[in-house]
HTML snippet that shows the backbone in 3Dmol.js (N, CA, C, O; Angstrom):
<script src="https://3Dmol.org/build/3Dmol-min.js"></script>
<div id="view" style="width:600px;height:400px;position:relative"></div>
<script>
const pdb = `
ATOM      1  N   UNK A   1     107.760  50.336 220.107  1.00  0.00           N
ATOM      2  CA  UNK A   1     107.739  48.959 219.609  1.00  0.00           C
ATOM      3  C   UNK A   1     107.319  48.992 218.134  1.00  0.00           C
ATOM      4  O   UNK A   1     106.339  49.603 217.708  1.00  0.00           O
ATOM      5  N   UNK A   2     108.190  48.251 217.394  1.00  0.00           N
ATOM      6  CA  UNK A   2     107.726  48.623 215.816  1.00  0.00           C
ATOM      7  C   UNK A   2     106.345  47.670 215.319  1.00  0.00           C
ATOM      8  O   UNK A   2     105.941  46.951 216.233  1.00  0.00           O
ATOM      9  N   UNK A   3     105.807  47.590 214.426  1.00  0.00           N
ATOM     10  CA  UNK A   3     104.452  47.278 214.193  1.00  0.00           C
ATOM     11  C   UNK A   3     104.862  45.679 213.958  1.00  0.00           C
ATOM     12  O   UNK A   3     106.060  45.392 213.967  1.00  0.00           O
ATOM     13  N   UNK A   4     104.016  44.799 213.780  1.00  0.00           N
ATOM     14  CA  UNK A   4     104.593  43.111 213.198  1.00  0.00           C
ATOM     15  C   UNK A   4     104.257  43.530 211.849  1.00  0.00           C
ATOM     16  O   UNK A   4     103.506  44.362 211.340  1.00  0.00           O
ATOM     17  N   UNK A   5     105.177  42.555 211.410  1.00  0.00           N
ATOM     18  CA  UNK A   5     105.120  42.469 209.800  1.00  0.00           C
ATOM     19  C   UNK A   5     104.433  41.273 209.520  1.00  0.00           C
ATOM     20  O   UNK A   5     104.402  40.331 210.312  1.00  0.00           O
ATOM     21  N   UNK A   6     103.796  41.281 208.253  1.00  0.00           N
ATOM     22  CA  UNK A   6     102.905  40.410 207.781  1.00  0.00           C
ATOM     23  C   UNK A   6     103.104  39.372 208.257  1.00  0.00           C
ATOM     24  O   UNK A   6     102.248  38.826 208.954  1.00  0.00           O
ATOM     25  N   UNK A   7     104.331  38.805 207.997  1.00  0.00           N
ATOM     26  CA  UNK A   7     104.738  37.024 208.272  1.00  0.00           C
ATOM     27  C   UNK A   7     104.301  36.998 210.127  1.00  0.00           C
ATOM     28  O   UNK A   7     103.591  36.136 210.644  1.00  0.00           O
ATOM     29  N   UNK A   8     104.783  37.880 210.673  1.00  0.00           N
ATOM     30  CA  UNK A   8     104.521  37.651 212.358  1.00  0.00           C
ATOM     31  C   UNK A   8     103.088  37.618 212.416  1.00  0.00           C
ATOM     32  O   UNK A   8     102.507  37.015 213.319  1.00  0.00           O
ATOM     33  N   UNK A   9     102.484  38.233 211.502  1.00  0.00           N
ATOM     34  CA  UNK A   9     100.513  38.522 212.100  1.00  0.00           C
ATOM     35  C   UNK A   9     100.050  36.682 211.430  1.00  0.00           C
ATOM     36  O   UNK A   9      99.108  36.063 211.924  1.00  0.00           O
ATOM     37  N   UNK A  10     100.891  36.122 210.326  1.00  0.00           N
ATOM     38  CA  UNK A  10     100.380  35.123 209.846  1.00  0.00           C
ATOM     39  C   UNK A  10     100.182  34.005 210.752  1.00  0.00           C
ATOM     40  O   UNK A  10      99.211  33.398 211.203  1.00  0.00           O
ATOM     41  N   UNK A  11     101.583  33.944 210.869  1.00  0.00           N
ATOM     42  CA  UNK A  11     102.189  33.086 212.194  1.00  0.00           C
ATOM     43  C   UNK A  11     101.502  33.026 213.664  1.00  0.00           C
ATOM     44  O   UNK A  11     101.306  32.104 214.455  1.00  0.00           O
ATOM     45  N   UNK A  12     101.197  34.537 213.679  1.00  0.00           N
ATOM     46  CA  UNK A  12     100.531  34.442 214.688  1.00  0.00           C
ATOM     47  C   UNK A  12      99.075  34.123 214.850  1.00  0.00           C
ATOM     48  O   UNK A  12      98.544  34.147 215.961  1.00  0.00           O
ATOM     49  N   UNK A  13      98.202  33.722 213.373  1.00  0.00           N
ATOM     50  CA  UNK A  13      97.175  33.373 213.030  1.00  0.00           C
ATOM     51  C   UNK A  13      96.864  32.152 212.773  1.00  0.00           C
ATOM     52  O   UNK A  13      95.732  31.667 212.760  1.00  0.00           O
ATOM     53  N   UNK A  14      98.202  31.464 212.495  1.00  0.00           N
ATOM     54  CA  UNK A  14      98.332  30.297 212.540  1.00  0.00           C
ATOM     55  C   UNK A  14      98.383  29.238 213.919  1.00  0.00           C
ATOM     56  O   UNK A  14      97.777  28.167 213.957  1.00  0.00           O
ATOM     57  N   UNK A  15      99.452  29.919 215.309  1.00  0.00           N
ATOM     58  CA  UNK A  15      99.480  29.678 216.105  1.00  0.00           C
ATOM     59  C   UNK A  15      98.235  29.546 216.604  1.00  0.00           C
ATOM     60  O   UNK A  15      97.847  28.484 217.091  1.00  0.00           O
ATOM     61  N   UNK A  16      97.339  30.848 216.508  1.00  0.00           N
ATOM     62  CA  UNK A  16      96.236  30.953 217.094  1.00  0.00           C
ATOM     63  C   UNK A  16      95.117  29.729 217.024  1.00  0.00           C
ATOM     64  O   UNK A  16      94.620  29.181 218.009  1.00  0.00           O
ATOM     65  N   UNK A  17      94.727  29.311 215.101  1.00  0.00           N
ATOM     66  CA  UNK A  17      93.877  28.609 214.625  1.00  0.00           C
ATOM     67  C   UNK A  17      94.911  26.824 215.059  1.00  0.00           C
ATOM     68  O   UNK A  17      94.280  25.774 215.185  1.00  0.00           O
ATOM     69  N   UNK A  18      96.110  26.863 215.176  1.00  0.00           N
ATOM     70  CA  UNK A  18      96.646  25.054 216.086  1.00  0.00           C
ATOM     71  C   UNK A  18      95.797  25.030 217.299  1.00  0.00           C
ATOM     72  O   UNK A  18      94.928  24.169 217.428  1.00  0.00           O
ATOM     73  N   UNK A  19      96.025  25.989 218.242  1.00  0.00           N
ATOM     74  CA  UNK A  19      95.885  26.229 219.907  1.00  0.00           C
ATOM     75  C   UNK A  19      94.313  26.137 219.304  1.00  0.00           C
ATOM     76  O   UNK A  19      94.240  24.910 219.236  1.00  0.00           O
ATOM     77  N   UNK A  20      93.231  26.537 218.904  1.00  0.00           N
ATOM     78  CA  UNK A  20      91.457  26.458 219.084  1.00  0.00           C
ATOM     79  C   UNK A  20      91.876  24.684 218.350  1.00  0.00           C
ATOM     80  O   UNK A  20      91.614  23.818 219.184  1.00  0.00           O
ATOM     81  N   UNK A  21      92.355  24.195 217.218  1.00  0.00           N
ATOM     82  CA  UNK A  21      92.423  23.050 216.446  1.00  0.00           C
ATOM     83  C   UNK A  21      92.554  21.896 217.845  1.00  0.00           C
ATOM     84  O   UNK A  21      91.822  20.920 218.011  1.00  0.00           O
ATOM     85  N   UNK A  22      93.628  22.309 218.700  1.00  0.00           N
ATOM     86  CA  UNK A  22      93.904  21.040 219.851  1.00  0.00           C
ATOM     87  C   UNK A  22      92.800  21.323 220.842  1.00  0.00           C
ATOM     88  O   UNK A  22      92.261  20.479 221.558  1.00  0.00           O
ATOM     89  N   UNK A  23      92.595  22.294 220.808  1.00  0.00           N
ATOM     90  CA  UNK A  23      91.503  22.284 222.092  1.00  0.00           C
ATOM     91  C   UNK A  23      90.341  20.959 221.427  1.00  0.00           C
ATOM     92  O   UNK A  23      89.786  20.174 222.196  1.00  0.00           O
ATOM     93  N   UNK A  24      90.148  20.920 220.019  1.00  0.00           N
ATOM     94  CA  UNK A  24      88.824  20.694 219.454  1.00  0.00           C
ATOM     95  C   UNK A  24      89.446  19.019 219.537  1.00  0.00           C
ATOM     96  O   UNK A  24      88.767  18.147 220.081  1.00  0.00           O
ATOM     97  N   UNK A  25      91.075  18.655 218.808  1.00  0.00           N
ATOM     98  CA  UNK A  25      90.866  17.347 219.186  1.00  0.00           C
ATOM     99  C   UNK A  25      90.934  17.174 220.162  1.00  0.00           C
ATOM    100  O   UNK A  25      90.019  16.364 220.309  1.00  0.00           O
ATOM    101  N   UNK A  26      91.702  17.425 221.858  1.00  0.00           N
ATOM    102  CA  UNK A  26      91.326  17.346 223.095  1.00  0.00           C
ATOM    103  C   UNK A  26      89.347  16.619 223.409  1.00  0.00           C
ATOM    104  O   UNK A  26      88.939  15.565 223.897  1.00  0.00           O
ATOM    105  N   UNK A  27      88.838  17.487 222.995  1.00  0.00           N
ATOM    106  CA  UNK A  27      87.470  17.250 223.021  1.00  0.00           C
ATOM    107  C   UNK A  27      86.680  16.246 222.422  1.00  0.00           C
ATOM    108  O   UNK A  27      85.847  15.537 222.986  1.00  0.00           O
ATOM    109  N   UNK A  28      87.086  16.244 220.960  1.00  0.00           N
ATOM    110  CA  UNK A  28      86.789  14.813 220.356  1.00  0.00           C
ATOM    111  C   UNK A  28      87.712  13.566 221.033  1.00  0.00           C
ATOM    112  O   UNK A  28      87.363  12.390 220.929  1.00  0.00           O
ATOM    113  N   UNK A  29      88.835  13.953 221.681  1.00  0.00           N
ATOM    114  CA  UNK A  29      89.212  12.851 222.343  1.00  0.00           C
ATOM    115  C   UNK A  29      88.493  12.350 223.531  1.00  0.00           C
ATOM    116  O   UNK A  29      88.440  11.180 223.908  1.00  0.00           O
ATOM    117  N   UNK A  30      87.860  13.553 224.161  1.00  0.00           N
ATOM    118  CA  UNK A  30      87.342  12.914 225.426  1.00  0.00           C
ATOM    119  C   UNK A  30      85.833  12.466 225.153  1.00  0.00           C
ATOM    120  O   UNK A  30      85.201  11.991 226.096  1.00  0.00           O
ATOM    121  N   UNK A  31      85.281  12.587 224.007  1.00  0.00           N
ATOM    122  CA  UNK A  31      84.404  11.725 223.465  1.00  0.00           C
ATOM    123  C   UNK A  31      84.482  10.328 223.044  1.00  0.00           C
ATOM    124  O   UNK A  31      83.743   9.434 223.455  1.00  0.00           O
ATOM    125  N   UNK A  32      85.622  10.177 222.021  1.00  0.00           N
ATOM    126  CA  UNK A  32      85.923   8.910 221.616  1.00  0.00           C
ATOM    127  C   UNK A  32      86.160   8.063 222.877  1.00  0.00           C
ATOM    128  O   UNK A  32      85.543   7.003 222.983  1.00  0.00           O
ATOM    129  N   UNK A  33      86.941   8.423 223.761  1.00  0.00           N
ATOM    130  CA  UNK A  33      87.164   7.863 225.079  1.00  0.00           C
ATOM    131  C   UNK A  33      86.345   6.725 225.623  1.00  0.00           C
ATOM    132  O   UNK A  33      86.710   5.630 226.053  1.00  0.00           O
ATOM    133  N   UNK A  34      84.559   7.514 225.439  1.00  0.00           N
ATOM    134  CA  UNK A  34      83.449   6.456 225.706  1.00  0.00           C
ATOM    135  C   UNK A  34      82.940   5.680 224.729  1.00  0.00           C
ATOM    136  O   UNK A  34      82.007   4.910 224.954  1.00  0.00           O
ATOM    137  N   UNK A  35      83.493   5.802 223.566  1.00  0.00           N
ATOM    138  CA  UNK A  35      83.241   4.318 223.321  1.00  0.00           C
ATOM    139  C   UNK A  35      84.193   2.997 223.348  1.00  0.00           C
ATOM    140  O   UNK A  35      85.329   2.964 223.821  1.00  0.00           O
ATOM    141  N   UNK A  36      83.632   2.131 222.863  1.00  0.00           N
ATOM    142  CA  UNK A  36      84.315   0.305 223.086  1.00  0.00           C
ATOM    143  C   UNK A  36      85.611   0.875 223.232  1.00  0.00           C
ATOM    144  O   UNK A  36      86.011   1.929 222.737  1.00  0.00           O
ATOM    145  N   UNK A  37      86.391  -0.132 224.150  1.00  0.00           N
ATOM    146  CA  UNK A  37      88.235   0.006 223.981  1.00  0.00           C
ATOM    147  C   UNK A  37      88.718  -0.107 223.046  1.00  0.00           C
ATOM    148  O   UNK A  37      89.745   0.553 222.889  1.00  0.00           O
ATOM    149  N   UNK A  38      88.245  -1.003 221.914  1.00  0.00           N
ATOM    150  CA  UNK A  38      88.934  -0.891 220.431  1.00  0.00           C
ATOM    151  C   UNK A  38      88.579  -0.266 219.277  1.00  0.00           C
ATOM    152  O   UNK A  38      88.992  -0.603 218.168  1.00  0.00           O
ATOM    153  N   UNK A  39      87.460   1.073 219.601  1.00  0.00           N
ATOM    154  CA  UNK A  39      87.251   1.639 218.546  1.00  0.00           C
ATOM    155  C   UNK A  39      88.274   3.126 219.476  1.00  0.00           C
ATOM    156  O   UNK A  39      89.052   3.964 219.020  1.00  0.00           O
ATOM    157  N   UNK A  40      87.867   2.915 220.617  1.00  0.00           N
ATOM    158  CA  UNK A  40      88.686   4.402 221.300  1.00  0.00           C
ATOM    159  C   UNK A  40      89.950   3.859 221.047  1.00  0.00           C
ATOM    160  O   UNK A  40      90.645   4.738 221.558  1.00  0.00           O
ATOM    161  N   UNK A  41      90.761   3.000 220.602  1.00  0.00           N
ATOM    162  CA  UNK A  41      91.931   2.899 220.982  1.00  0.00           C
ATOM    163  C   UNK A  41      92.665   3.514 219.680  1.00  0.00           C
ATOM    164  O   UNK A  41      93.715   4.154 219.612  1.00  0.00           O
ATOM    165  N   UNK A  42      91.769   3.111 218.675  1.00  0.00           N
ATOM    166  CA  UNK A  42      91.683   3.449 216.853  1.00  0.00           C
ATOM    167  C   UNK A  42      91.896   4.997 216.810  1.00  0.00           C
ATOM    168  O   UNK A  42      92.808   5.670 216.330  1.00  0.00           O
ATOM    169  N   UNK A  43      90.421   5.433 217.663  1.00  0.00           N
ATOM    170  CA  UNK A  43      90.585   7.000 217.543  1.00  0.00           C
ATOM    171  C   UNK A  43      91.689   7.728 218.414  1.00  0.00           C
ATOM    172  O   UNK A  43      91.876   8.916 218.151  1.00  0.00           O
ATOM    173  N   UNK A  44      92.212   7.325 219.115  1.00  0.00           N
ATOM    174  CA  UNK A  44      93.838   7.475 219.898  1.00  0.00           C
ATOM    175  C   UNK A  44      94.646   7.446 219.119  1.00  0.00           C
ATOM    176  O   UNK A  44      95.381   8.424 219.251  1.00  0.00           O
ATOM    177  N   UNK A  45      95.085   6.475 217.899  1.00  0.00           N
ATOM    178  CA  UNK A  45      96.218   6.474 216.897  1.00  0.00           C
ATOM    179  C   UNK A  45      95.949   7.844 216.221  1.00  0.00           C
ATOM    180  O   UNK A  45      96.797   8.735 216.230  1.00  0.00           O
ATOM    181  N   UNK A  46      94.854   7.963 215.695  1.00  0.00           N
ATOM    182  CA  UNK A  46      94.349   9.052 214.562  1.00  0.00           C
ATOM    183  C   UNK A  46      94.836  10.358 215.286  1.00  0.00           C
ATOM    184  O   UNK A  46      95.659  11.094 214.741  1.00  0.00           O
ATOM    185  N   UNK A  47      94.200  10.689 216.786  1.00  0.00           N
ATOM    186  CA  UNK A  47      94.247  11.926 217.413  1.00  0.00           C
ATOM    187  C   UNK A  47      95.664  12.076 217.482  1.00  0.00           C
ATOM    188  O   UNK A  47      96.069  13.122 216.975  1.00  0.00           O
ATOM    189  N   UNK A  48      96.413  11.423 217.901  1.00  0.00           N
ATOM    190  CA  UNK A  48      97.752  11.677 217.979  1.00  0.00           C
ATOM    191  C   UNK A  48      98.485  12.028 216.871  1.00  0.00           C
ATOM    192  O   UNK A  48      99.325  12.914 217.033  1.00  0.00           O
ATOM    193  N   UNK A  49      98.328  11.413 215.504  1.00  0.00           N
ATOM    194  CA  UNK A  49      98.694  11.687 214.522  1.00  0.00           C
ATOM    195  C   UNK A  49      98.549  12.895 213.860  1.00  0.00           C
ATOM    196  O   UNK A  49      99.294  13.398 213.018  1.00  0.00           O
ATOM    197  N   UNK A  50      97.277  13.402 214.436  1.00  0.00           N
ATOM    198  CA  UNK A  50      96.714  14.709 214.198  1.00  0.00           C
ATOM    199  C   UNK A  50      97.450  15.769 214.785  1.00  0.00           C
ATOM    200  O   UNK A  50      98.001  16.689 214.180  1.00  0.00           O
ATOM    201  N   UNK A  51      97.421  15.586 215.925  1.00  0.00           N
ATOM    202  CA  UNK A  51      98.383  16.385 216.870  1.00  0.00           C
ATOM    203  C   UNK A  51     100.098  17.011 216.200  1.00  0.00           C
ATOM    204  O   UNK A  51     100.567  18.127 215.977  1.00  0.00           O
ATOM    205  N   UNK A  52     100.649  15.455 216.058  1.00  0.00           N
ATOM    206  CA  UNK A  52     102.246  15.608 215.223  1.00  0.00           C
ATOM    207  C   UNK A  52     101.435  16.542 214.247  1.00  0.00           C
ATOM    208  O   UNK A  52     101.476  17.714 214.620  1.00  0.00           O
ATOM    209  N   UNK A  53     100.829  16.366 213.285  1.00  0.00           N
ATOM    210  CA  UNK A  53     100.516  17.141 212.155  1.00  0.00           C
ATOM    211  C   UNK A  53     100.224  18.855 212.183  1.00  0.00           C
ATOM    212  O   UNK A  53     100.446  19.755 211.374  1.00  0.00           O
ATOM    213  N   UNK A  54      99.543  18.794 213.699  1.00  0.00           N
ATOM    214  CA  UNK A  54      99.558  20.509 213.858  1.00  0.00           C
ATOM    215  C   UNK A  54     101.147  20.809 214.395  1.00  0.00           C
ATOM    216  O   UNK A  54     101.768  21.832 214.106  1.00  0.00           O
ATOM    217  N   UNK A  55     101.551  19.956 215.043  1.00  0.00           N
ATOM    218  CA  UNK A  55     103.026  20.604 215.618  1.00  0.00           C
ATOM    219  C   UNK A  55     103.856  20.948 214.622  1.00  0.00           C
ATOM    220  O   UNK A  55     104.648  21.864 214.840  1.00  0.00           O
ATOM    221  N   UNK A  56     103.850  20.368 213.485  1.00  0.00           N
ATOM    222  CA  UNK A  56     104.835  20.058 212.774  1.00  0.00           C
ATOM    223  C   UNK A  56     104.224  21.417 211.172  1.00  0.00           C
ATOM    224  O   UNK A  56     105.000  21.759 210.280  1.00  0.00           O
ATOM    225  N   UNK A  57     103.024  21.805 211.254  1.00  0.00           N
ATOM    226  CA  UNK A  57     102.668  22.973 210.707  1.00  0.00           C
ATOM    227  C   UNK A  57     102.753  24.310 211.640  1.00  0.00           C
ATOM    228  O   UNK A  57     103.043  25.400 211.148  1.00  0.00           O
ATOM    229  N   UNK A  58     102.443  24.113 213.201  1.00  0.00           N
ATOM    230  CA  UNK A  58     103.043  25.647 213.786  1.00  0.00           C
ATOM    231  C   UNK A  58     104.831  25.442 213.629  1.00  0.00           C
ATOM    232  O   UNK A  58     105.484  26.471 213.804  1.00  0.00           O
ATOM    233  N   UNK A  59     105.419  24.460 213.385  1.00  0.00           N
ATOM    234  CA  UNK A  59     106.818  24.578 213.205  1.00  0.00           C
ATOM    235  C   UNK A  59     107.581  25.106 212.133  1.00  0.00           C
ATOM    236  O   UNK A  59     108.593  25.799 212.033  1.00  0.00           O
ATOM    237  N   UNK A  60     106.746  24.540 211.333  1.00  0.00           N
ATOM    238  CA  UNK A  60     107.296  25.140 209.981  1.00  0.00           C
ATOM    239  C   UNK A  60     106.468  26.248 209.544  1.00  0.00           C
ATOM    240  O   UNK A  60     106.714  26.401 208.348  1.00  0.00           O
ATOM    241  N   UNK A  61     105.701  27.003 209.885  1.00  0.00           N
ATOM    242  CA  UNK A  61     105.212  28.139 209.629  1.00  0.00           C
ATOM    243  C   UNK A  61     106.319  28.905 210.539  1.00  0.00           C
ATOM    244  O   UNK A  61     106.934  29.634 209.760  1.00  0.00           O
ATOM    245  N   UNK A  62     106.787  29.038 211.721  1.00  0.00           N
ATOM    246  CA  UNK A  62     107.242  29.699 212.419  1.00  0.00           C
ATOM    247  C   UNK A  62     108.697  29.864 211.909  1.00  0.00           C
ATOM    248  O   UNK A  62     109.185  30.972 212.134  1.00  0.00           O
ATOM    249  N   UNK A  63     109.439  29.011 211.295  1.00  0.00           N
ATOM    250  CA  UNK A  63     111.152  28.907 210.878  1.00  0.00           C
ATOM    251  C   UNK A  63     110.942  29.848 209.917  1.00  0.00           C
ATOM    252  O   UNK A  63     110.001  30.243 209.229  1.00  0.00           O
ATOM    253  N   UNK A  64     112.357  30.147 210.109  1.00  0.00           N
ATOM    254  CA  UNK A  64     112.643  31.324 209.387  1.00  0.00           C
ATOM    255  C   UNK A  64     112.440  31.222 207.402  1.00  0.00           C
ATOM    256  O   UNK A  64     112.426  30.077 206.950  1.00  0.00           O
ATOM    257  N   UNK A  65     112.353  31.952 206.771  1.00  0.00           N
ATOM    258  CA  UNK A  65     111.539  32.074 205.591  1.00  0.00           C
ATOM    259  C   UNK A  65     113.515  31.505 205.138  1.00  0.00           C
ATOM    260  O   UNK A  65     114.544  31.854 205.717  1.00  0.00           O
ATOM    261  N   UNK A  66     113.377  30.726 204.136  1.00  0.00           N
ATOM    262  CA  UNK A  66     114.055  29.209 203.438  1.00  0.00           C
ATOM    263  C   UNK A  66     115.062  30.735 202.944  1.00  0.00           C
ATOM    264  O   UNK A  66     115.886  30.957 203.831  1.00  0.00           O
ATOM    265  N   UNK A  67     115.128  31.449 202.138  1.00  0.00           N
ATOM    266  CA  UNK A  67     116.339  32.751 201.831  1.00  0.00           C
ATOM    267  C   UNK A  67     116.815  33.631 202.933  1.00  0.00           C
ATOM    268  O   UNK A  67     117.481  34.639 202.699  1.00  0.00           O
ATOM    269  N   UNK A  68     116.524  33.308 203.970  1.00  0.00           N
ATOM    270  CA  UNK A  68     116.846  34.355 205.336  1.00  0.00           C
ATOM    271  C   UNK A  68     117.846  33.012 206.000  1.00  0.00           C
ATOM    272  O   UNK A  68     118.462  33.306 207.025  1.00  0.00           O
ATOM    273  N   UNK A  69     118.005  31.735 205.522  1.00  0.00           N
ATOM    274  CA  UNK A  69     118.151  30.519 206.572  1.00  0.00           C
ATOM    275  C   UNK A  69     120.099  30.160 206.146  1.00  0.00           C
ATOM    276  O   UNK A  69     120.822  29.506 206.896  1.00  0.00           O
ATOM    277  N   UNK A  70     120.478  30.663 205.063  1.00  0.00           N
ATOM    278  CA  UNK A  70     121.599  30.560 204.730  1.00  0.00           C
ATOM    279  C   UNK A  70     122.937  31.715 205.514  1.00  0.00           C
ATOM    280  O   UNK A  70     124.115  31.615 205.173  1.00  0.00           O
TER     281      UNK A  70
END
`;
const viewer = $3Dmol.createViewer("view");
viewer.addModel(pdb, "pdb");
viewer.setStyle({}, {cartoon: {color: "spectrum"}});
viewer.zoomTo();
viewer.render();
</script>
């Protein structure tokens, strides 16, 4: 099996630090949870938004490098 190359160890450092990142909002979510319905409902817009924001950085870290894509 040949060794990973830099970009795979990055990627894969990246993947790593999303996956501990959701665990952490997961957790602050199930905090916000207990308070009032309309401040948890506030911190529900935010968490989610957060979420798109890691998906959308393990996504584009992972696509292929922009001169390999033509």
């Amino acid at each position: 099996m040949p060794d990973p190359t830099v970009r795979e160890m990055l990627v894969a450092k990246i993947d790593e630090l999303v996956a501990m990142t959701s665990r952490d909002l997961d957790e602050i979510r199930a905090v916000t949870d207990q308070l009032e319905p309309n401040r948890s409902q506030s911190c529900r817009v935010v968490l989610t938004m957060a979420r798109v924001m890691l998906d959308e950085v393990r996504l584009r870290a992972a696509a292929r490098p922009i001169e390999e894509s033509s």
